[in-house]
C-alpha positions in Angstrom: 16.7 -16.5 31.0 14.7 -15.9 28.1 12.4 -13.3 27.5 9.6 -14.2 24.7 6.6 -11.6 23.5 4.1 -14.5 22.1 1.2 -16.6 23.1 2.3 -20.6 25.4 0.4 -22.9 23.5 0.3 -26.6 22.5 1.5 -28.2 19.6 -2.4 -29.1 18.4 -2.9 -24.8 19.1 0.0 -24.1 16.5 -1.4 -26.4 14.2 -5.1 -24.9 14.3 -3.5 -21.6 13.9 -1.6 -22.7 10.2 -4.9 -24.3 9.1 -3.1 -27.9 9.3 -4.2 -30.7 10.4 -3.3 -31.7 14.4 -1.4 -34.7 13.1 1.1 -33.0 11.0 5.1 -33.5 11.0 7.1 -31.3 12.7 8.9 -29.9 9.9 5.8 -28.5 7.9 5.0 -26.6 10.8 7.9 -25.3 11.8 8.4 -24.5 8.2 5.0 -22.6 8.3 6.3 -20.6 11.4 9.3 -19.5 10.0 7.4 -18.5 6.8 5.6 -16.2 9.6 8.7 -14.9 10.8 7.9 -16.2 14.2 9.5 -18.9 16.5 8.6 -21.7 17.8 10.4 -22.6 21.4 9.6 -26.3 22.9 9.5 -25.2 26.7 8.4 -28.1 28.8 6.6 -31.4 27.8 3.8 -30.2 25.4 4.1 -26.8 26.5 5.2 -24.2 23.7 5.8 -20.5 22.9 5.2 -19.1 19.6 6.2 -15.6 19.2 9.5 -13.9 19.2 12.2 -13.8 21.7 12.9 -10.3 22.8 16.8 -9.0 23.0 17.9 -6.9 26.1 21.1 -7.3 25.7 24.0 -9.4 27.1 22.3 -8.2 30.8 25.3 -9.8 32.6 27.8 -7.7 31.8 26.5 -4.4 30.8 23.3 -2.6 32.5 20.0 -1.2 30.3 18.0 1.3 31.0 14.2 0.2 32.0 12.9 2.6 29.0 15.3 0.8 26.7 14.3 -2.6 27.5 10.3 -1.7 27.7 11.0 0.0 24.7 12.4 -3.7 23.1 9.4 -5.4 24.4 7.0 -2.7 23.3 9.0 -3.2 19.9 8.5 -7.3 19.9 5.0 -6.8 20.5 4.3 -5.0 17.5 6.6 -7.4 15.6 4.2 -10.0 16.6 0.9 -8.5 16.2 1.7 -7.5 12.4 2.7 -10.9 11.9 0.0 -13.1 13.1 -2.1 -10.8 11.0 -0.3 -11.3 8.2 -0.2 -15.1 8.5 -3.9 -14.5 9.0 -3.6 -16.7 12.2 -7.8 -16.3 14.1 -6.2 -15.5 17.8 -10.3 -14.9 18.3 -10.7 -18.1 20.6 -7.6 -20.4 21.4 -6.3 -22.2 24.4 -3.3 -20.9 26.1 -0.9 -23.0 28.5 0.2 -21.3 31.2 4.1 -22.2 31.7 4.0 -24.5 34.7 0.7 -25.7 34.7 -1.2 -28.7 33.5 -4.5 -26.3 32.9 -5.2 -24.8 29.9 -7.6 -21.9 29.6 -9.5 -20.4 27.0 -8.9 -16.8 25.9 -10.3 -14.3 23.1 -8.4 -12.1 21.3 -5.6 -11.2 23.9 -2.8 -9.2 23.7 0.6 -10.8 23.5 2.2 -12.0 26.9 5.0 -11.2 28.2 7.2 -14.9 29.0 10.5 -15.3 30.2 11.3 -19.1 31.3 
């Protein structure tokens, strides 16, 4: 299972956040979001999580220690925060998408989440 530090948002969020226009093609914002240094993972119908993916490991077949993998996450986090500020993205008021849920709900200025899917 994947584990993502990042914000689930829709496809019209990520476009507000690069300053382009709701209706744009794929490829220019996915080419934005790599400029970022961030990714960009389709998880459900019109559900998405832009952030980065956070690597424990090959958990299968070889155990981590908690501190190791809070440490990765803690790590990711960071990675994340200095680069939505430096892709100048507002996280001031956006809608977020729950995985699972139809809802969406408004937030201000939160902190990364923690997603695994």
């Amino acid at each position: 299972m994947p584990l993502f530090v990042g914000y689930p948002i829709s496809y019209e969020t990520a476009c507000d956040f690069f300053s382009l226009p709701r209706s744009t093609e794929d490829s220019k914002l996915l080419s934005r979001i790599q400029d970022a240094g961030l990714v960009f993972e389709s998880v459900d119908k019109g559900q998405y999580i832009l952030g980065l993916e956070v690597d424990l490991g090959n958990l299968f077949d070889e155990f981590a220690s908690v501190d190791t993998g809070l440490i990765r996450i803690l790590e990711r986090k960071k990675d994340v925060i200095d680069r939505f500020k430096k892709a100048t993205i507002d996280l001031s008021d956006f809608m977020i998408q729950p995985l699972g849920h139809e809802a969406f709900q408004w937030v201000s200025n939160p902190e990364p989440y923690l997603i695994c899917f």
